[in-house]
N, C-alpha and C positions, 0 to 999 in steps of 0.2 A: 230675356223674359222666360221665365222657367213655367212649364207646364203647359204650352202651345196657347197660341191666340185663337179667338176662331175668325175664320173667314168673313168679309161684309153679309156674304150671301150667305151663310149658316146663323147669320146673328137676324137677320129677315126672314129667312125661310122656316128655323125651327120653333116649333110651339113649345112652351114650358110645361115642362111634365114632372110630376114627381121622381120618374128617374133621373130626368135632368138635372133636376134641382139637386139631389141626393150625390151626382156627380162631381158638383160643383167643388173645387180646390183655390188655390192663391195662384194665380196665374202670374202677378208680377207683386214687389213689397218696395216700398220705400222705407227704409228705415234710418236715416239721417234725421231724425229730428229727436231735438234734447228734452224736451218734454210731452206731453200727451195733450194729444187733436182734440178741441175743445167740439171742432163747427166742420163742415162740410158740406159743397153744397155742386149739384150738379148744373150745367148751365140745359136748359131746355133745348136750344136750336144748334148748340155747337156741340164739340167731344171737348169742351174745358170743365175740370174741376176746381175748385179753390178749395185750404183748407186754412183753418185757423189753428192756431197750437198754444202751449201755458209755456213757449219758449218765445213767444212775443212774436210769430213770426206770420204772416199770409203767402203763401203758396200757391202759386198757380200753374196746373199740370194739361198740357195738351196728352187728352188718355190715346186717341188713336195713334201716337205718338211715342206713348209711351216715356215721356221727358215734362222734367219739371223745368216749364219755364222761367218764371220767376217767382224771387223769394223778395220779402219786402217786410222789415223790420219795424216793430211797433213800438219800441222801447221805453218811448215816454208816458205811453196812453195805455199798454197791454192790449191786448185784444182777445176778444172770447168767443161771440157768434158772429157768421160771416152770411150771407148771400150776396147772390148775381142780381145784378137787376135786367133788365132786356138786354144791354148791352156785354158781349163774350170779356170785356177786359174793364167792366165798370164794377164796385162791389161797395154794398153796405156795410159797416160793421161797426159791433159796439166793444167799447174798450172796459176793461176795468179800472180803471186807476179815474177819478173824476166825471161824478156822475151827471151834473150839470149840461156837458157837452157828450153823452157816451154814445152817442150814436154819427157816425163818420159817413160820406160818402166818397169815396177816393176811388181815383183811376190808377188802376195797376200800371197803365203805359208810361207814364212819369212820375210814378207815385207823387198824385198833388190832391190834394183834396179839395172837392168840388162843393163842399157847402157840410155844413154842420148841425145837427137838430137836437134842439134843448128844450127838453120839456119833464124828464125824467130825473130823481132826486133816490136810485134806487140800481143795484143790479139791474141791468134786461135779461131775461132770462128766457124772453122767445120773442123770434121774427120772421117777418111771411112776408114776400111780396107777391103784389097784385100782376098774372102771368098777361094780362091785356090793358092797364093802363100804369101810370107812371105814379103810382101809388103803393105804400107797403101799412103794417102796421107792427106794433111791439107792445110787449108785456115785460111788466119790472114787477121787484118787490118792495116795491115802493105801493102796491095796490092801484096799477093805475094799466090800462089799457090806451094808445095813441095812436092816433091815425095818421098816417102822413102822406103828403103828399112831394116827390123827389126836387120839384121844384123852389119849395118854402123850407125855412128852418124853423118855423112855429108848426106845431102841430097842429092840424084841420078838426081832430074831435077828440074827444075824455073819456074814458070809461071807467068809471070804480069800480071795483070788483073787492070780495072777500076773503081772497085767499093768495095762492100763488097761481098764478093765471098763466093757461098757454094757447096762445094763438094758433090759426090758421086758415089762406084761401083756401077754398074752391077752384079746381083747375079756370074756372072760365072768370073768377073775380068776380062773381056777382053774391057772392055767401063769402061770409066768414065766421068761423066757429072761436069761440072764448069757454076755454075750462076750466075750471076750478071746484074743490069743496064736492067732486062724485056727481056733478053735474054738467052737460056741452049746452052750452046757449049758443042759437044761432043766430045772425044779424044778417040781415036784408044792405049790404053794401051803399047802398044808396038810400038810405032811410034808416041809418043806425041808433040814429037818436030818439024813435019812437019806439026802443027798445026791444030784445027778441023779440023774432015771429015761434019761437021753440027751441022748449028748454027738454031735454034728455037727459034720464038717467042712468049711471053707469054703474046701476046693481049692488047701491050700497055701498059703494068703496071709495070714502073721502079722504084717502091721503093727498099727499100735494100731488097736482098735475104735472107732467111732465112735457110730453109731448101727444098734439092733437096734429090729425091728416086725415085729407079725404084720399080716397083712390082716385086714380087719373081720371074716372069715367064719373066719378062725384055722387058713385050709386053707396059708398060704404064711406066709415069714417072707422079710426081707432084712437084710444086716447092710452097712454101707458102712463102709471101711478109709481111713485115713489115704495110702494109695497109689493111692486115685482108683478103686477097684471096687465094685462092688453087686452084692451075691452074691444070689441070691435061691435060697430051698430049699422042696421040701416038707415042712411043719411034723410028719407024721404020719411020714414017712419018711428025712427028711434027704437026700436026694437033690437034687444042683445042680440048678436048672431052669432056670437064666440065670446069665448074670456079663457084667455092662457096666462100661465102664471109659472114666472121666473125664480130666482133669487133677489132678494130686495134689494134696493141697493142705498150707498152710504146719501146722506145730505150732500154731499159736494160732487155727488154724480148725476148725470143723465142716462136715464134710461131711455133707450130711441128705438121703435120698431118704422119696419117700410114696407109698405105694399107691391110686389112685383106687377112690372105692367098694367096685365089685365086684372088685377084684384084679385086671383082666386088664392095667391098665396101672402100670409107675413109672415116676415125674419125680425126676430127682435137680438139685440143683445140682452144680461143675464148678468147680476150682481156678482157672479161668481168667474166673469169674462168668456163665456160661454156663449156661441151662437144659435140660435133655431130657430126653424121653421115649421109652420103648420098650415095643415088645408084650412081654409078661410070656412069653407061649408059645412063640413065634416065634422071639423073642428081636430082632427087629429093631428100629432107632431109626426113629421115628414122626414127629418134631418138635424142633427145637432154635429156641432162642431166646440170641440173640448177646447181650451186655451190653460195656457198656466198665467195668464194675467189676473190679476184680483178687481178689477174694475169695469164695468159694462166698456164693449165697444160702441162707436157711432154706427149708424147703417145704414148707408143711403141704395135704392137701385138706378142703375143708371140708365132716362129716359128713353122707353120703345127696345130696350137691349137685353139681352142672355147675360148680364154680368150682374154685381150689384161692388161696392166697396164697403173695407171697415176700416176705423180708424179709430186707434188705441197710442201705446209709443209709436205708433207707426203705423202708412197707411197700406194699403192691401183689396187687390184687385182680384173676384172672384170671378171665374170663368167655367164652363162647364168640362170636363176631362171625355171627349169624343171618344179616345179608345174605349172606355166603360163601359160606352152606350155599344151594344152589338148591332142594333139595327141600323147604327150611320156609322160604323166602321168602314174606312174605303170610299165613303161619301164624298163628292169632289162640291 
């Protein structure tokens, strides 16, 4: 693992700082895979990652570990976005190839699949699950928003929407945000069907939605657009607090930004495969990191941690570089 690990008690004790951040390098790379990381998703309660890839393939990486557990082959179904569900070796995911059934629920531990949900006539092109009950939901381009619950293979509720929609919980499951068309509508989880309790503006920028997220703390939310911006709002008020702006990037990409930890910072990738970050308050850019790739990376941070990863041909674990920092130089 090239560029040092850091210690348990350095990844608890140090607070995220703009130097830190600015620090940060590739600490380890996986670069065995034949095509490029669709999906990525951290597990909440353990150190597992999963990835999804356009090599047909799901991945699953114990990071404290540093070792790819298993690889598990999708050949007939494709696969494209992946999450965890509560359980460290269960995962959802939807395929490309046949869209009737594109959404899977399969256990890594014997690859078998545990039930199949068909309601969808469309690409999925975003998925969230619920971090405290046994529920997720998904967005296609099919214009249709689905509720599900892990136990049924019908869908629990409908949502038509206008556009290309993208989902997302609320850390505690009790909200979920739907974007589309330069607008975040928010749903009352358990009373979705009397429609938003609020609808937010994202400052005139109706390209397709991409990707929408709260911060862990469910005080901010960000939505990133197909025209290369990260809107970032307050979740209680819908008020802009920021808006950073990328390289746009192509129709067949995802543009993904992440909130670190505590909210004060996002990393987005950048149509041009370029990474950065900025102060969330401020609004100023912190750190960028060049790439010679031509397509946005993924980028997830990994829960409560000093790390974050990206995933392009390959995936890549960022860590802070401790020599840099002079005041925890010799730091035990």
């Amino acid at each position: 693992m090239a560029g040092g690990q850091l210690e348990k008690e350095d990844k608890v004790s140090l607070e995220l700082t703009e130097e830190i951040l600015q620090s940060m390098e590739v600490g380890l790379a996986f670069r065995d895979y034949s095509g490029r990381i669709s999906s990525m998703d951290f597990h909440k309660t353990s150190s597992y990652l999963v990835t999804a890839s356009d090599d047909e393939s799901i991945r699953l990486y114990d990071v404290a570990n540093a070792t790819c557990l298993k690889t598990i082959n999708s050949k007939k179904y494709g696969v494209d976005l992946v999450c965890f569900t509560s359980h460290p070796t269960t995962v959802i995911y939807s395929s490309k190839n046949g869209w009737d059934e594109s959404l899977r629920l399969l256990s890594l531990n014997d690859n078998k699949y545990l039930r199949y949900f068909k309601g969808h006539h469309d690409r999925v092109v975003s998925l969230s699950l619920c971090s405290h009950k046994e529920c997720f939901i998904s967005a296609s381009l099919d214009r249709t928003v689905l509720l599900w619950d892990q136990r049924a293979e019908k869908c629990q509720g409908l949502l038509r929407v206008q556009g290309r929609p993208a989902t997302a919980y609320d850390d505690q499951g009790l909200v979920f945000a739907v974007a589309f068309e330069g607008y975040i509508r928010l749903f009352d989880a358990r009373k979705y069907d009397k429609g938003p309790f609020d609808i937010f503006s994202v400052g005139g920028d109706s390209s397709d939605a991409n990707v929408v997220k709260f911060s862990s703390d469910g005080r901010l939310m960000l939505l990133t657009t197909m025209d290369g911006y990260i809107h970032v709002l307050d979740s209680f008020r819908g008020t802009l607090v920021s808006t950073f702006n990328v390289k746009p990037i192509s129709c067949n990409s995802t543009l993904e930004a992440s909130f670190s930890p505590e909210g004060m910072f996002v990393i987005s990738g950048s149509g041009d495969g370029s990474v950065y970050a900025w102060n969330v308050r401020c609004g100023k850019e912190v750190a960028s990191w060049m790439s010679t790739e031509k397509e946005p990376p993924l980028i997830k941070w990994a829960p409560g941690s000093l790390m974050f990863a990206t995933g392009s041909s390959e995936l890549s674990f960022w860590i802070p570089d401790l020599s840099k920092l002079g005041a925890y130089v010799g730091r035990k």
